[in-house]
PAVODO-67991 format. One record per residue: residue number from 1; x, y, z of N, C-alpha, C in turn. Coordinates in steps of 0.05 Angstrom, whole numbers, plus 5000, padded with zeros to 4 digits. Each point is the difference from the previous one (the first is absolute). Layout:
% PAVODO-67991
ATOM:num:n_u:n_v:n_w:ca_u:ca_v:ca_w:c_u:c_v:c_w
ATOM:NUM:X:Y:Z:X:Y:Z:X:Y:Z .
...
//
This chain:
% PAVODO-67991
ATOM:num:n_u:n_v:n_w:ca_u:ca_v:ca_w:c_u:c_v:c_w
ATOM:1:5017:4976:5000:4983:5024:5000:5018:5025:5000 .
ATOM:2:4986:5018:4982:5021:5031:5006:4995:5014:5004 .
ATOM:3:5010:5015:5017:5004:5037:5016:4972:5008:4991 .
ATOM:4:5002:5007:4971:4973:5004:4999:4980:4993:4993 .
ATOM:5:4994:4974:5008:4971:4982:5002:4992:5002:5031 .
ATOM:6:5026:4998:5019:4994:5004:5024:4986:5037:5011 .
ATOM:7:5008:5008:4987:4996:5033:5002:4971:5003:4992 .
ATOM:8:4991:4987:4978:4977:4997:4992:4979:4991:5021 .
ATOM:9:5013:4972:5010:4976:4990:5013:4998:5014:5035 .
ATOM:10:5028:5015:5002:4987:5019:5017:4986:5023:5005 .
ATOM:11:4999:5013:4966:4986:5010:4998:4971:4999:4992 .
ATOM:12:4993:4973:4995:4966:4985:4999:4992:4992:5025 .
ATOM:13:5019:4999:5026:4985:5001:5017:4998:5028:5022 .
ATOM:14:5020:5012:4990:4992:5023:5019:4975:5003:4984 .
ATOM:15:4995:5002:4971:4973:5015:4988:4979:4978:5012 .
ATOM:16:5004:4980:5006:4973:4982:5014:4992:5004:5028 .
ATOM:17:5029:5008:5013:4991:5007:5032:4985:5030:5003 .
ATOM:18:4999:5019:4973:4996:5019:4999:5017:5016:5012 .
ATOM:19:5029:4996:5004:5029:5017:5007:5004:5015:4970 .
ATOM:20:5011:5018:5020:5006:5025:4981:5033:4981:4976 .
ATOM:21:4994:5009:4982:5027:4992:4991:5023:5010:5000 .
ATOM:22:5021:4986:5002:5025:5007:5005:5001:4996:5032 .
ATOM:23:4986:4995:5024:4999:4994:5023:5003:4985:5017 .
ATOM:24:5015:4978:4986:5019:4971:5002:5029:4999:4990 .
ATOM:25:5021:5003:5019:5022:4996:4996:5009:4974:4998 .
ATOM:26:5011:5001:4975:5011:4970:4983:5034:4994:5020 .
ATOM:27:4998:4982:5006:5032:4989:5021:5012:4976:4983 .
ATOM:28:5020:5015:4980:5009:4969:4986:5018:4988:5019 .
ATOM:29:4990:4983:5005:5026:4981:5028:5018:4986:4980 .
ATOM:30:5027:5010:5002:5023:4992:4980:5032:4990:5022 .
ATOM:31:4977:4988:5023:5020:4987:5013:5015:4974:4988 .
ATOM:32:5020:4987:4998:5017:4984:4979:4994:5000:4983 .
ATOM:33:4996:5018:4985:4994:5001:4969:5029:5011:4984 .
ATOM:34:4998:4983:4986:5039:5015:4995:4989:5036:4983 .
ATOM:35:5029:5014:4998:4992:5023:4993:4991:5005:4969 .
ATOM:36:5006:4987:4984:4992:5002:4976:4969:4993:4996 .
ATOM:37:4991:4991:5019:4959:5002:4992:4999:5017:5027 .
ATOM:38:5004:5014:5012:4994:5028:5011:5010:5020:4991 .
ATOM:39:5026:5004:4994:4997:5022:4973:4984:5003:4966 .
ATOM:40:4991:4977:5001:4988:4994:4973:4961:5010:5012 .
ATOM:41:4999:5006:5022:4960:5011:5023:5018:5026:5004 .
ATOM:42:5021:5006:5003:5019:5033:5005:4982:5001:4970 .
ATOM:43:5014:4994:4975:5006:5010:4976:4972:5009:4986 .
ATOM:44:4983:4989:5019:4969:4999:4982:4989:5028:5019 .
ATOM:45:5013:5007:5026:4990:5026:5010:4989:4991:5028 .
ATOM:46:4996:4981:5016:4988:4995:5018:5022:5006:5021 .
ATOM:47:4994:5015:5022:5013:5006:5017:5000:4992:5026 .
ATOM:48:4983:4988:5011:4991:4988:5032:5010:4973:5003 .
ATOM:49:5021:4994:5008:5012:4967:5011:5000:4989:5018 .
ATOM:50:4996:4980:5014:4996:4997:5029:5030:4969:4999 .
ATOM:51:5017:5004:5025:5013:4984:5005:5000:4978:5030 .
ATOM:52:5007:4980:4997:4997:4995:5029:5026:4998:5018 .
ATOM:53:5023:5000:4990:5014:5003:5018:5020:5019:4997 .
ATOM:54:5010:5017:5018:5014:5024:5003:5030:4997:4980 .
ATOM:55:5010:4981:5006:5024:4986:4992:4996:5009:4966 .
ATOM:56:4984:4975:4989:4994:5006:4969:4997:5016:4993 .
ATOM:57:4982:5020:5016:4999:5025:4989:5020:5019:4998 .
ATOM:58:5018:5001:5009:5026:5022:5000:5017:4985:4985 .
ATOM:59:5004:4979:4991:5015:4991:4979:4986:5003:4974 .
ATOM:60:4975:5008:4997:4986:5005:4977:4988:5028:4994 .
ATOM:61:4991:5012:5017:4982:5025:5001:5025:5033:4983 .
ATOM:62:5014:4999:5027:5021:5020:4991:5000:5012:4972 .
ATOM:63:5012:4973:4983:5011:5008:4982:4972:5007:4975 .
ATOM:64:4989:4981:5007:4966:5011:4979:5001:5027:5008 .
ATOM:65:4999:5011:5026:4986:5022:4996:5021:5023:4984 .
ATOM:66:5015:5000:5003:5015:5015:4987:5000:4998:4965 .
ATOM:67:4993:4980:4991:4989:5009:4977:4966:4995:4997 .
ATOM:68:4983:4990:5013:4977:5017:5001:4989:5003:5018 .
ATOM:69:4994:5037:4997:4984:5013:5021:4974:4995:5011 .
ATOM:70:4996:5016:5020:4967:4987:5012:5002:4968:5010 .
ATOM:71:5022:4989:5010:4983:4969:5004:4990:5005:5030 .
ATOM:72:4981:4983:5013:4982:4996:5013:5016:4982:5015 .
ATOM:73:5003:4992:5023:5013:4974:5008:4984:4996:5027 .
ATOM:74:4995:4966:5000:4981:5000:5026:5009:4972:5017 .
ATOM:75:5004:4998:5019:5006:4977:5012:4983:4989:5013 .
ATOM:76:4988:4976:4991:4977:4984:4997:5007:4973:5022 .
ATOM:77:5031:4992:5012:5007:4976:5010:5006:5011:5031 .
ATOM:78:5012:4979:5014:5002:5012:5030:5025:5011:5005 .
ATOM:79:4993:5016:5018:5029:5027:5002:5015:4987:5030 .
ATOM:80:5020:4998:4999:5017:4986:5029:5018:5033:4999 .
ATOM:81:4992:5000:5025:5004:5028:5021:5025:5007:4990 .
ATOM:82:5026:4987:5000:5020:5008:4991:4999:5005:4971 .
ATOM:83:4989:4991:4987:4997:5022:4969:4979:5022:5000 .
ATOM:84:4992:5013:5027:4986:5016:4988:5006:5029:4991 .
ATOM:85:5023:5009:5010:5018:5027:4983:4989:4993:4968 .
ATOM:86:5026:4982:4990:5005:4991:4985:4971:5002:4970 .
ATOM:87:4970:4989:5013:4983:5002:4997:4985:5017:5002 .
ATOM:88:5010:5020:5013:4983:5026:4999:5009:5013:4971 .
ATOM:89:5032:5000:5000:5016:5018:4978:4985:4991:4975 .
ATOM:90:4989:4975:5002:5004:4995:4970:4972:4991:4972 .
ATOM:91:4981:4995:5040:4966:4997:4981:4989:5024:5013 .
ATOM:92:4984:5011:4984:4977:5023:4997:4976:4987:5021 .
ATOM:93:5004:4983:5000:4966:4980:5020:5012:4974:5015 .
ATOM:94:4994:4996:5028:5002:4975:5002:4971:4984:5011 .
ATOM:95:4994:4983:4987:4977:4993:5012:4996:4974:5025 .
ATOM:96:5023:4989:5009:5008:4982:5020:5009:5008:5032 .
ATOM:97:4987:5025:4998:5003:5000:5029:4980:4989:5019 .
ATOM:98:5015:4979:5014:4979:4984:5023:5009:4998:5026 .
ATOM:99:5016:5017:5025:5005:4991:5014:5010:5037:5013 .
ATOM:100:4998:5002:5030:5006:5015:5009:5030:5012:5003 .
ATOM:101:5019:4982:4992:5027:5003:5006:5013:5013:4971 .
ATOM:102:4983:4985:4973:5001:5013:4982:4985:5029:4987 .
ATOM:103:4981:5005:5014:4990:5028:5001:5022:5018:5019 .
ATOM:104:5004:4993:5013:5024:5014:5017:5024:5011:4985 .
ATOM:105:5007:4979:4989:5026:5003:4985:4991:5025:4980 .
ATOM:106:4977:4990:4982:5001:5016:4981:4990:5036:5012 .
ATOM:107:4988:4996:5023:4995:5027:5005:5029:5018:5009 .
ATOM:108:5021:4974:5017:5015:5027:5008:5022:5004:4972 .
ATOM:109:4994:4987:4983:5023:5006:4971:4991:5015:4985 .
ATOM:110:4970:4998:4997:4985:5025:4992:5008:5033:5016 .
ATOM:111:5001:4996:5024:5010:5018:5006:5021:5011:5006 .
ATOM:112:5021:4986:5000:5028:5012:4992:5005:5008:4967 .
ATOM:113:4979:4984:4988:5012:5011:4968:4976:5021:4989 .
ATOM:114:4977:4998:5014:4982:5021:4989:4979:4993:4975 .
ATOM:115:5003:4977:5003:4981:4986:4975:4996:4977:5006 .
ATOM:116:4983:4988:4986:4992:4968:5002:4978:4990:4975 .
ATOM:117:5005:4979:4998:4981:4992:4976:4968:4995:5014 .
ATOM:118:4977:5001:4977:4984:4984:5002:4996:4975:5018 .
ATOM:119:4978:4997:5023:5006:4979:5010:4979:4985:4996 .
ATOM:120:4994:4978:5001:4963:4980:5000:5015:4982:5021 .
ATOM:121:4981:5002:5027:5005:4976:5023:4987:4970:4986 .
ATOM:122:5011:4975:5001:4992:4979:4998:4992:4986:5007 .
ATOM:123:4970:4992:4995:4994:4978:5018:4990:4974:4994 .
ATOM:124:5003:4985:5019:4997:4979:4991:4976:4982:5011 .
ATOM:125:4979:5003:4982:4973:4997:4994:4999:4978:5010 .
ATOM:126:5014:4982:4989:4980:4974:5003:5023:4980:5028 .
ATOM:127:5019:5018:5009:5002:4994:5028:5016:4976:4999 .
ATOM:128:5018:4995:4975:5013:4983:4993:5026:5006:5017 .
ATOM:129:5006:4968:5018:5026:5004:5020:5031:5000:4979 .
ATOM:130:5004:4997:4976:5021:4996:4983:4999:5034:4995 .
ATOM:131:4980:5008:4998:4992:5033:4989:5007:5017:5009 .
ATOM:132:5016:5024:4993:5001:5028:5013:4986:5020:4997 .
ATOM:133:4992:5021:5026:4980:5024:4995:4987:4985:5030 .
ATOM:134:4975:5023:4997:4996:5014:5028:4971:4986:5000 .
ATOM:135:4993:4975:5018:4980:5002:5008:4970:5009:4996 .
ATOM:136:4983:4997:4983:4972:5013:4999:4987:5023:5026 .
ATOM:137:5006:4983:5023:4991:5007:5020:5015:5021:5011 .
ATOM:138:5026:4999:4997:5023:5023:5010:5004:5016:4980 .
ATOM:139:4990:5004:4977:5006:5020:4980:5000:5025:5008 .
ATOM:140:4972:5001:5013:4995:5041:5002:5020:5013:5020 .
ATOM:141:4996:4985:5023:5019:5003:5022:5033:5002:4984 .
ATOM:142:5009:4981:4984:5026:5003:4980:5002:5023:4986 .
ATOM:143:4982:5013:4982:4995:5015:4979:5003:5028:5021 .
ATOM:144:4990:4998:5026:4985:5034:5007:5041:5002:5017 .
ATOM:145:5010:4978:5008:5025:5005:5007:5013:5009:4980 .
ATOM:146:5007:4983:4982:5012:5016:4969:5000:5035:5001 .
ATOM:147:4974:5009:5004:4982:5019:4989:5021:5021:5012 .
ATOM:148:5002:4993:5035:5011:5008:5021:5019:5019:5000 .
ATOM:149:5022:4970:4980:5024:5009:4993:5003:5013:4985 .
ATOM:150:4975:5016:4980:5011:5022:4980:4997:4985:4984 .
ATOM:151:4990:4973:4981:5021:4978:4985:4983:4999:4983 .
ATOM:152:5005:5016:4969:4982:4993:4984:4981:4979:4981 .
ATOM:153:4976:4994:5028:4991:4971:4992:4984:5003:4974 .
ATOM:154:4990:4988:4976:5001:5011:4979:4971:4981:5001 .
ATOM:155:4999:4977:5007:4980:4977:5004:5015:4966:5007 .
ATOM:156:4979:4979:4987:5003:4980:5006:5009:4973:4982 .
ATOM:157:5021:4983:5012:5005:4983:4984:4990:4974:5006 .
ATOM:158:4991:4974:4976:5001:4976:5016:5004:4988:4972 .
ATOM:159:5009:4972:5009:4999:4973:4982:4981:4984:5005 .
ATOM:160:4980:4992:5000:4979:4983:5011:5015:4968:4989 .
ATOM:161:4991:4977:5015:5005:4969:5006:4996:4994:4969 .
ATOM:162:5015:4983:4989:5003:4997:4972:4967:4981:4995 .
ATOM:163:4984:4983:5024:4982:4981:5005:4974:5015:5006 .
ATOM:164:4998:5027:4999:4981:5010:5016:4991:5023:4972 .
ATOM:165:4976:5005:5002:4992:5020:4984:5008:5031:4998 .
ATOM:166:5017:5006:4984:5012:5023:5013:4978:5022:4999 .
ATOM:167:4978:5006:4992:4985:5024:5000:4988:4999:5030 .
ATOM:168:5004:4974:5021:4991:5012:5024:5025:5015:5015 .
ATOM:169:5018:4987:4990:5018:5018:5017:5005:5033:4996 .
ATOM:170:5001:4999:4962:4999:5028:4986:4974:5018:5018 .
ATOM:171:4967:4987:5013:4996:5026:5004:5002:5001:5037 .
ATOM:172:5016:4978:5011:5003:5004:5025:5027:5028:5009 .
ATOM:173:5016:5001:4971:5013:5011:5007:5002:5042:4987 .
ATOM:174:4967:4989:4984:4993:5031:4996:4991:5007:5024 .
ATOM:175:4983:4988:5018:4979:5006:5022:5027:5003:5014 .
ATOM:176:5022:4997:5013:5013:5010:5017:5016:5020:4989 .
ATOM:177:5003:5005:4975:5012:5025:4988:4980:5024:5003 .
ATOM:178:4977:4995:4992:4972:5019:5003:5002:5012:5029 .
ATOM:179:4997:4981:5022:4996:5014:5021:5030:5004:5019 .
ATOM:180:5022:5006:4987:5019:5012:5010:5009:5024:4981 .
ATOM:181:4979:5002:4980:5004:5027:4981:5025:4998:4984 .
ATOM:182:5003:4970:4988:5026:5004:4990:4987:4989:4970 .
ATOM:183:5005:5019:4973:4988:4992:4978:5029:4990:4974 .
ATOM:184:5010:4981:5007:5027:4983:4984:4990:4968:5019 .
ATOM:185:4999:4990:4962:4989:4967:5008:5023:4986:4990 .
ATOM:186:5019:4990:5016:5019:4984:4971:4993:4975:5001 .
ATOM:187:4981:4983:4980:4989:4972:5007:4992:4997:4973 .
ATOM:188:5013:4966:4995:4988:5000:4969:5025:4990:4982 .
ATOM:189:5008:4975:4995:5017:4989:4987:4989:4988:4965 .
ATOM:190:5016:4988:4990:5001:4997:4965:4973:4980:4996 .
ATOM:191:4991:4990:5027:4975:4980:4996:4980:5012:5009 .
ATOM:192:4995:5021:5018:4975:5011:5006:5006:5032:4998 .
ATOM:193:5017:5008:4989:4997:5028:4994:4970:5015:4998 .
ATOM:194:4989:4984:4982:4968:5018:5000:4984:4995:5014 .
ATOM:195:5003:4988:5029:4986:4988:5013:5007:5025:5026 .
ATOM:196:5019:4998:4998:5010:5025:5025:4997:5031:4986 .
ATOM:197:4997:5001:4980:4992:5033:4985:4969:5002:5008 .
ATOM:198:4981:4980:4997:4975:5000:5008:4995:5004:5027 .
ATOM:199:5027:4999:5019:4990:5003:5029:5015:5020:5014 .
ATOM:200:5013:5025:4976:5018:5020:5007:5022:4999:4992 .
ATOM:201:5019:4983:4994:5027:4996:5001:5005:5027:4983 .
ATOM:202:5025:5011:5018:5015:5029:4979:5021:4982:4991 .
ATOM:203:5017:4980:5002:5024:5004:4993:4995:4956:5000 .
ATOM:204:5004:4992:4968:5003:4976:5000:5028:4978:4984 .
ATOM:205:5015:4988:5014:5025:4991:5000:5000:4972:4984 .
ATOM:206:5003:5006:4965:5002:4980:4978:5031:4994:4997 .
ATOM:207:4997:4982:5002:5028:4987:4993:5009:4983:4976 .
ATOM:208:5002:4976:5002:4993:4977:4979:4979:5010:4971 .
ATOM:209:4978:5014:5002:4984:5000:4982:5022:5016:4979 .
ATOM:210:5011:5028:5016:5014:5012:4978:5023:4991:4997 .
ATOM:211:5018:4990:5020:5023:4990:4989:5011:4969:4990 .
ATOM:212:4981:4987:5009:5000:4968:4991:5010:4989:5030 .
ATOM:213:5002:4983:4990:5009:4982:5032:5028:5000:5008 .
ATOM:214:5002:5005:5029:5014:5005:5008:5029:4989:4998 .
ATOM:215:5019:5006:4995:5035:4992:4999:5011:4994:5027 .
ATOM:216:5005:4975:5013:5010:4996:5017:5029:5013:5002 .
ATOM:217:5006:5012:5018:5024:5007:5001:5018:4992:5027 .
//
């Protein structure tokens, strides 16, 4: 499938959910993807990439941006406290913050450097013990601490149980975005993308569809 068939069908369902268009941020996840089929989604104009680990990303990111401008960069995988400088410098958004020690970090680096990216707290919906992110039940209480710190929470992330229907989790995790006033949904992968645009999603993370299957590395 390509860049833009997927663009397409996000744009047939924002027009079915009756979303405004253009109101769904496309996340090509181009984690091990070697660089010649992510510069080949660079070359066609698409700018928003989501990576999952800090590491890959700074051996890859750098040098794209320097020959093209505007990229978007979002960290979509789990952040371990000791990369989080590192990870501030280098994505625009992170959406894996789940844990109090790592809101910490990022607040007081935010405030020695005077900036910080995009943040979406994660949670983890379906309460899976292998899973990272915050609890259903401990979210607001998580989110209004965030808030505390100054820490620009942007909204919410989840992966719902690969066994479980993901549209209940998609609108468990609008209803706790709704009533903590936070309007950024990041929910919604290459199999149910239009399933999470029907229940809000701003920001949905394709991988495989646009770049083919993944390159073990």
């Amino acid at each position: 499938m390509s860049l833009q068939e997927i663009k397409d069908r996000i744009a047939q369902a924002e027009k079915d959910a009756g979303r405004a268009a253009g109101s769904v941020h496309l996340i090509a996840v181009s984690k091990v993807q070697p660089n010649e089929r992510v510069q080949a989604v660079l070359e066609q104009g698409h700018r928003c990439f989501g990576e999952n680990k800090v590491q890959e990303a700074a051996g890859k990111w750098p040098a794209f941006k320097e020959i093209f401008p505007g990229i978007d960069l979002h960290l979509i995988g789990p952040l371990q406290s000791n990369k989080t400088r590192q990870a501030m410098d280098l994505f625009d958004a992170i959406h894996s913050v789940d844990r109090p020690k790592l809101a910490k970090a990022i607040a007081r680096i935010a405030q020695e450097e005077g900036n910080c990216p995009d943040l979406f707290v994660q949670v983890n919906s379906g309460e899976e013990e292998q899973k990272a992110g915050v609890l259903p039940a401990d979210a607001d209480a998580f989110i209004a601490d965030c808030l505390s710190m100054d820490l620009p929470v942007k909204g919410l992330m989840c992966i719902p149980p690969v066994d479980e229907e993901p549209s209940l989790h998609f609108a468990l995790l609008a209803k706790i975005a709704a009533r903590n006033g936070l309007t950024g949904l990041s929910m919604g992968m290459s199999s149910d993308f239009e399933r999470a645009i029907a229940l809000g999603a701003t920001h949905v993370r394709v991988g495989s569809a646009i770049f083919g299957a993944r390159v073990a590395g």
